[in-house]
N, C-alpha and C positions, 0 to 999 in steps of 0.2 A: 321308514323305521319310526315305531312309537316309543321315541326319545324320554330319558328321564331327567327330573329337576327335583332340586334341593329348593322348597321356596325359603327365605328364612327373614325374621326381623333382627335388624340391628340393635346391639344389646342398649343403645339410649332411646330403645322404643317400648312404648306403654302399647297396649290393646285390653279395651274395654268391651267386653260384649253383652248384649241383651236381649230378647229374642224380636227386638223391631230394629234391631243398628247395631253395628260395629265403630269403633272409633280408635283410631290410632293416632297418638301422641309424640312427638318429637320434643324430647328434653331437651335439648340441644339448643333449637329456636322456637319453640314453641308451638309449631304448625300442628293441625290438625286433620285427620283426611274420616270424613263421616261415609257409611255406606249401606243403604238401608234394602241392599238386594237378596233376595233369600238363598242361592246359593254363595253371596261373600261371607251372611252372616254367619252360617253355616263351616265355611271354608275358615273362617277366623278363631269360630270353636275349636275348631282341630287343631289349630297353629297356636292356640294357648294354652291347649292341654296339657297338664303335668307328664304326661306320656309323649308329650311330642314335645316339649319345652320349645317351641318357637321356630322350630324346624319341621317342616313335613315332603312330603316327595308328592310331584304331581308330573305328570307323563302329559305330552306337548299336545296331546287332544286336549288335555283340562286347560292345559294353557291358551290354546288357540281358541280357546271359548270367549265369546264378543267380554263378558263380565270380567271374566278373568284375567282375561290380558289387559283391560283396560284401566283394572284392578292395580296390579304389576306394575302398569306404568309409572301409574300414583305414586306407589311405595317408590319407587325408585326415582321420582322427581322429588323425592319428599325428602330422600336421603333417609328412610326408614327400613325398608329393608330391598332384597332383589331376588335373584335367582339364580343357581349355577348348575353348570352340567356334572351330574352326577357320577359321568367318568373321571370328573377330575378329583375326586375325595373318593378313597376307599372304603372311609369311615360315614355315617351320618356327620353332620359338623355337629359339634358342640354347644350349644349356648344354656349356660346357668340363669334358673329365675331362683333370687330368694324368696328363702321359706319364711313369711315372716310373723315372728311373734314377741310378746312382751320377754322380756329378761325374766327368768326368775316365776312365769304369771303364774297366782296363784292359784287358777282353778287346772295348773297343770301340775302343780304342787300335790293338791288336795287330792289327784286319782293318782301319785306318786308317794304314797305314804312315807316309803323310808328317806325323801327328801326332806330335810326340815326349812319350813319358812323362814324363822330365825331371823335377822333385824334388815334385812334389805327391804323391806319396804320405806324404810326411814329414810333413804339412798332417792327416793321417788320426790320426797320433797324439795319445790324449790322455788316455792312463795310465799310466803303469810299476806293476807290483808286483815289488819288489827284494827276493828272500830273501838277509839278509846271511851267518846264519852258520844252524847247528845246534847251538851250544852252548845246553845248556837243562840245569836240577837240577829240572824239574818232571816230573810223569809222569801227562798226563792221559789218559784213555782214548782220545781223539777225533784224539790228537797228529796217529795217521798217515793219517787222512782228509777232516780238518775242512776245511785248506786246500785239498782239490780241489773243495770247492763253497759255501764262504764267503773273506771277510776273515779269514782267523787264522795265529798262529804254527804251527809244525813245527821239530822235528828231526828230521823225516822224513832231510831232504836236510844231512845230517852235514858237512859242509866249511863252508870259510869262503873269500868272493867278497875278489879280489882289490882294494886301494883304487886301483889301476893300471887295472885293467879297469874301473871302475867312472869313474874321469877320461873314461877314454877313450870309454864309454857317455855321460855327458852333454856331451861333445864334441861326438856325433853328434847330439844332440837339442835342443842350445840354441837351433835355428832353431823349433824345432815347438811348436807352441801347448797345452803339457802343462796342464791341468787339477788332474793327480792326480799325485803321488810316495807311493804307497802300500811303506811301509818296514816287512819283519818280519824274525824271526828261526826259530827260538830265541830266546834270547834279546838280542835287539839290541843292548841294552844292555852287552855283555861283547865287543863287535866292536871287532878293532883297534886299527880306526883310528874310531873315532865319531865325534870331534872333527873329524878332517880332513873327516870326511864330512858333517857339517852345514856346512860352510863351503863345500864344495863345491854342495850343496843351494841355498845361501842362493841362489845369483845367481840362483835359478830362481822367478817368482813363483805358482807353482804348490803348491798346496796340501801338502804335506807332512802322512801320514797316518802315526803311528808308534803299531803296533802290539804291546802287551806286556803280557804274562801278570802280572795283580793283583801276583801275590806279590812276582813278582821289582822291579815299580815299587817296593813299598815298601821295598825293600834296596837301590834303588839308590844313585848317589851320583856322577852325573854328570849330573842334572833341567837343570837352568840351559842346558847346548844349545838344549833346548824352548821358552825362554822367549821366544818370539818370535810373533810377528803369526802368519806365514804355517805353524804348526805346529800339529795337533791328536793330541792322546794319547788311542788306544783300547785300553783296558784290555780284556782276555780276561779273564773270569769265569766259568769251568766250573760245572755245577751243583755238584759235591761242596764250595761256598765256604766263606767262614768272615763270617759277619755282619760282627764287628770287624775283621777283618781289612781288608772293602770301605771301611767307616766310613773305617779308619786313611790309605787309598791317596785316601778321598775330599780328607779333610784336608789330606794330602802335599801333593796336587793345588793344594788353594786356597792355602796356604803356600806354592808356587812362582809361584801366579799364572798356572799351566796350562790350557789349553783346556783338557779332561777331557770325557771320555763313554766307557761302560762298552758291549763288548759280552757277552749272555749266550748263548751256545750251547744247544742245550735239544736233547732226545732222545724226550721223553715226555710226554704231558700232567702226568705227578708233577711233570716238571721245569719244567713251565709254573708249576702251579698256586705252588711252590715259590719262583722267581724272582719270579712276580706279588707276594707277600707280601714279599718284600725289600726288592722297588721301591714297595712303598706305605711301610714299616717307614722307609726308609733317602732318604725324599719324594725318589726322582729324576726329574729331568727328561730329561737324558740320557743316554738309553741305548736300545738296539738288540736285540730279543730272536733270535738267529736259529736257523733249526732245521736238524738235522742229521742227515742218513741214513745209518745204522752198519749199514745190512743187515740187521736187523732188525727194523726197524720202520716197516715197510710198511702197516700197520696204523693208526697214530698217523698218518702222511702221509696217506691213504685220508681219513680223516675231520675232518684238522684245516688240510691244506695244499692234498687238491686242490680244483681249483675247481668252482663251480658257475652254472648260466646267470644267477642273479641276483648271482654275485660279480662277472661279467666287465659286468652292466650298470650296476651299482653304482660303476664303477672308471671309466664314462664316457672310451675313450680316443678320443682327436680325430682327425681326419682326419690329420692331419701323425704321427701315432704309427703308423695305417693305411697312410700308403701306407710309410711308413720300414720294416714290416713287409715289404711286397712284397720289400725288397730287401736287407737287414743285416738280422743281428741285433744290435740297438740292448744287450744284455746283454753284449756281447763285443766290437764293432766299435769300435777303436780303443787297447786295451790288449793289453799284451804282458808276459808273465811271467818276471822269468827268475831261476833259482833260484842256491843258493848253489852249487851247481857247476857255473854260467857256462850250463846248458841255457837255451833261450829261447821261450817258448811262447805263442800265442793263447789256448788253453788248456791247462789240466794234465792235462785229461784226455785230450787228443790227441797226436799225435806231434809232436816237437822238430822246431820249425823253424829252431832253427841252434845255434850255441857262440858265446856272448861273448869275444871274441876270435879267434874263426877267422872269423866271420861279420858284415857289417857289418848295422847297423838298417835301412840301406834295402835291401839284399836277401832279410833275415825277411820286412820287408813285402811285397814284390812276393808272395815266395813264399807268403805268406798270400793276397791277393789276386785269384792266379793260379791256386792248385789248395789251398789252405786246407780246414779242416775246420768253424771257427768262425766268422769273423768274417760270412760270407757263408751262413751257415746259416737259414734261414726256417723256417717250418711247412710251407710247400706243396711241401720237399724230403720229408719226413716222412710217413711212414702210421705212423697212420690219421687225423693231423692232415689231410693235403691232400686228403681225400676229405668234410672237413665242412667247413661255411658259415662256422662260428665261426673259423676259420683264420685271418684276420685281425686278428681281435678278443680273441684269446689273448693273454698277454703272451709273449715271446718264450722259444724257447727255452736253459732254465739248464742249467747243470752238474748241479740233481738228474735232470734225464731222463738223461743217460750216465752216473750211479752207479746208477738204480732202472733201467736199459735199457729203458727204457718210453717215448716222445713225449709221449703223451698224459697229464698232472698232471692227468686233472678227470673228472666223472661226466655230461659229456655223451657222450664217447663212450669206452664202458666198456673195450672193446675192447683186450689191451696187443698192442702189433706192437713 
């Protein structure tokens, strides 16, 4: 008798296909089973089809096929998916794949006319990063590229943001569910209007991130603003530091009764190896080491930052990371930049989506939304990301792929486009 089977995946299982491999995912633990045979690829198309949603029937000649059963095995050592006899369900079985899309998206809006847009996009926001000013007496190397791919100061952008414009910015915002009030400078601390600008801050219970260069914390002399619940002090620490110097800003820190956490910028494995012995030396807890691409050192990235197929299974990311993949980038999708002279950005590294005061917050967003460069940016826009399996399963793309002009950060697919 030629027997039938239900094959079907386990609903905590991903499958990626593309016409050189198939790849299946286990949320679960992470595991992976890759398959680059031209009847599995084939057979895995069908098992993900919207018309089979994950279940399809194969009759025990298919099964008995050397690929196939060996195929089978896999899944079912994997804890991925199996097979059952098809006498035993009268029904096809069931399994649901979500259908997944933005809340609300506007370009599903705009061929729904009698939907109105109406203020949900304001619901999207849930970062600011505020350049106050460009006064700075420091001169680190990093100054005029650090901030286009981490948290850090600049005097890149030389002016100083109005405390008018700046009202008139969390006017527009007091409705939106802000997360993050990420605050730099120069140095911030020589802004203004400071004062008026924590107070203005305060009515917001959103996290207030205030960003400043070691040296200048320990000269200031206006800490006591910070002294508050909802405000955390991150201190920039360039590699070229001074041991006492951190000590002294540590102290400051505890004397004011400041949240405190140090970030280290780093260039080099020297500067790894360097800051590693600090932060044993100097016992922190918190602190941030982040690394930074100065153009040269494409090398030091290659071997210590891109990934590899057991970092991304190691990292275990969950279906809800997965499909939010499909559709944002979860790295950008909901902040907005806007620098000390009023420009306003999704990112720094792309073109201005308006002026702080010529342009209100809810028309950056739409226009981010609507023909944006970041927030809506995936892997499966991207070659030679959208031609591999891992597509998915990458973490999203950052601001080092538009400084190193590359997509691909990792050694599965070596490839730069």
């Amino acid at each position: 008798m030629n027997k039938k089977y239900w094959l079907f995946l386990d609903s905590h299982t991903h499958c990626f296909v593309k016409n050189h491999e198939a790849l299946f995912y286990n949320t679960l633990n992470g595991k992976i089973l890759r398959n680059t045979h031209a009847d599995i690829i084939e057979l895995s198309k069908n098992l993900t089809s919207k018309k089979n949603l994950n279940v399809i029937e194969l009759d025990s000649v298919s099964i008995e096929n050397t690929e196939t059963s060996k195929f089978i095995k896999d899944l079912r050592k994997a804890f991925m998916g199996d097979i059952i006899d098809t006498s035993l369900s009268t029904e096809k079985p069931v399994q649901m794949m979500p259908l997944v899309k933005i809340n609300r998206d506007i370009k599903y809006l705009k061929e729904h006319p009698m939907r109105s847009v109406g203020d949900f996009l304001m619901d999207y926001l849930s970062e600011l990063n505020l350049f106050l000013n460009g006064d700075c007496t420091q001169n680190c190397t990093f100054c005029s590229y650090a901030y286009k791919q981490s948290n850090c100061c600049t005097k890149n952008e030389g002016t100083e943001i109005s405390i008018t414009d700046i009202k008139a910015l969390v006017k527009q915002v007091e409705s939106c569910t802000l997360l993050n009030f990420n605050i730099f400078g120069g140095n911030i601390l020589n802004y203004s209007h400071l004062r008026e600008l924590t107070e203005v801050l305060d009515e917001f219970t959103a996290t207030k991130k205030i960003h400043i260069h070691y040296q200048d914390f320990i000269n200031a002399r206006n800490l006591n603003l910070f002294q508050k619940p909802a405000y955390e002090i991150k201190l920039i620490v360039p590699p070229e530091n001074n041991s006492e110097a951190i000590a002294l800003a540590l102290e400051i820190g505890k004397k004011h009764n400041l949240n405190l956490s140090l970030i280290f910028p780093i260039e080099s494995e020297e500067d790894y190896y360097i800051t590693e012995q600090k932060i044993k030396c100097l016992e922190l807890d918190k602190y941030l080491i982040s690394p930074l691409y100065n153009g040269e050192n494409t090398s030091f990235f290659e071997k210590n930052i891109f990934l590899e197929e057991q970092d991304i299974c190691s990292y275990k990311p969950s279906s809800k990371e997965i499909y939010a993949r499909e559709k944002i980038n979860t790295n950008f999708f909901g902040k907005l930049t806007i620098l000390s002279d009023g420009r306003i950005f999704a990112n720094v590294n792309h073109k201005e989506l308006g002026v702080l005061g010529q342009n209100t917050i809810y028309d950056v967003l739409f226009k981010e939304m609507n023909e944006g460069e970041s927030w809506l940016k995936v892997r499966n826009d991207a070659k030679p990301c959208c031609d591999c399996t891992f597509e998915k399963l990458c973490p999203p793309i950052s601001s080092y792929e538009y400084l190193m002009e590359r997509n691909n950060l990792c050694h599965i697919n070596d490839s730069k486009v």
